[in-house]
C-alpha positions in Angstrom: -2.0 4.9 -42.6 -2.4 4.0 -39.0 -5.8 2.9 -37.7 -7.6 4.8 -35.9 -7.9 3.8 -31.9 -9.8 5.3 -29.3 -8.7 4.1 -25.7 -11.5 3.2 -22.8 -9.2 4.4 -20.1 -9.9 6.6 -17.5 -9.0 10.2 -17.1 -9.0 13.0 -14.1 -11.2 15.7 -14.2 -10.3 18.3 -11.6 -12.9 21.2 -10.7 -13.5 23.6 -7.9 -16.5 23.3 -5.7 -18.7 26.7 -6.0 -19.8 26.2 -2.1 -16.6 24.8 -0.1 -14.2 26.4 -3.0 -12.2 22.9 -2.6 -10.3 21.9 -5.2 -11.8 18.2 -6.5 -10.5 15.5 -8.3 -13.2 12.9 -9.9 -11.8 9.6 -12.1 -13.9 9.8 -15.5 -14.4 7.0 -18.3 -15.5 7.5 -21.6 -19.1 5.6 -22.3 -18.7 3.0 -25.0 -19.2 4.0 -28.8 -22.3 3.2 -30.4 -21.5 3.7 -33.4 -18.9 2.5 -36.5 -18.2 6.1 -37.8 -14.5 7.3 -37.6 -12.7 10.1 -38.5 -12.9 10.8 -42.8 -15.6 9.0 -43.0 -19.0 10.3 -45.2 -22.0 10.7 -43.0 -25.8 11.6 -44.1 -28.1 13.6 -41.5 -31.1 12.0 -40.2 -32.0 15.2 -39.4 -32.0 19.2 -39.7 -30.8 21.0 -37.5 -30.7 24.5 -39.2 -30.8 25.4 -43.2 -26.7 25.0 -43.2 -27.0 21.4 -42.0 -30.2 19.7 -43.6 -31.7 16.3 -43.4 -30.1 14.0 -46.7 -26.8 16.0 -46.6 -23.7 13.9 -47.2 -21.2 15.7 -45.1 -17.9 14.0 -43.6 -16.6 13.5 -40.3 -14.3 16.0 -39.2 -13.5 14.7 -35.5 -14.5 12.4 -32.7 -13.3 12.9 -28.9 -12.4 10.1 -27.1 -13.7 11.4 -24.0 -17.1 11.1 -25.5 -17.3 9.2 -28.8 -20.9 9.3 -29.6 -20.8 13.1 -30.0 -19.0 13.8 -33.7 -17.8 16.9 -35.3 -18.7 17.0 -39.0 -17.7 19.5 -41.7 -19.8 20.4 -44.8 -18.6 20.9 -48.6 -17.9 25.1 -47.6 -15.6 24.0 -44.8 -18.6 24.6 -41.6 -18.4 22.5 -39.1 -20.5 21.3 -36.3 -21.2 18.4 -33.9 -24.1 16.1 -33.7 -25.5 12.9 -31.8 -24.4 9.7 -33.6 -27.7 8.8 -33.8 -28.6 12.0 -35.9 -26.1 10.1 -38.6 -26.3 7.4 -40.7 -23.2 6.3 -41.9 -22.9 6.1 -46.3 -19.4 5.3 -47.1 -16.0 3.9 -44.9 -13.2 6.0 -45.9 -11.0 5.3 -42.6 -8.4 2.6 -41.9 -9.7 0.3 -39.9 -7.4 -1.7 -39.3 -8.9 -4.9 -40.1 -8.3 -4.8 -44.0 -9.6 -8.5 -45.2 -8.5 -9.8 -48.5 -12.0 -10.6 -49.7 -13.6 -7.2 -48.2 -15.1 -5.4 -51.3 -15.1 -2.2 -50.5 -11.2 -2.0 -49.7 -9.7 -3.6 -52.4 -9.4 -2.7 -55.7 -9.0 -6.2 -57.5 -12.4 -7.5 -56.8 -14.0 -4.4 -58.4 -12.2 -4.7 -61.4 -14.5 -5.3 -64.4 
């Protein structure tokens, strides 16, 4: 598995003016991520936002945009999903390549948690 990348670069966003009804074309970059979640990653809410999606759930990261990386979509055990600030989440377990595997990172491999 691949790890997962999400590119700084800029990208066009093209809109029509409601006064002049001129087509305009504005240069966007994504802000920087403030966070270390990534895709398949387990998450618990900080917060509640409604009785579906309570504070001290353990729910997993379903998607994150890389036009704006601090807002993530998360799904729930019944397969709901919905998106919250990255500070609403506290990250409990790496499931995600990242890309830097380590020989002597514990959580990734398997021989140092052998008993």
């Amino acid at each position: 598995m691949e790890a997962i990348r999400f590119p700084g670069k800029p990208y066009i966003v093209t809109y029509r003016d409601f006064h002049t009804n001129e087509l305009i074309r504005i240069k966007r970059r994504p802000p920087a991520a403030n966070h270390a979640m990534l895709p398949t990653d387990k998450v618990e809410l900080k917060v509640t936002k409604n009785d579906d999606w309570r504070e001290g759930d353990t729910d997993t990261i379903k998607h994150i945009s890389y036009r704006n990386p601090n807002i993530l979509q998360i799904e729930n055990e019944d397969g709901l999903t919905t998106f919250m600030r990255s500070d609403e989440l506290e990250l409990k377990e790496k499931v995600a390549d990242r890309g830097d595997s380590h020989f002597d990172d514990y959580g990734r491999n398997r021989y140092l948690t052998w008993p």
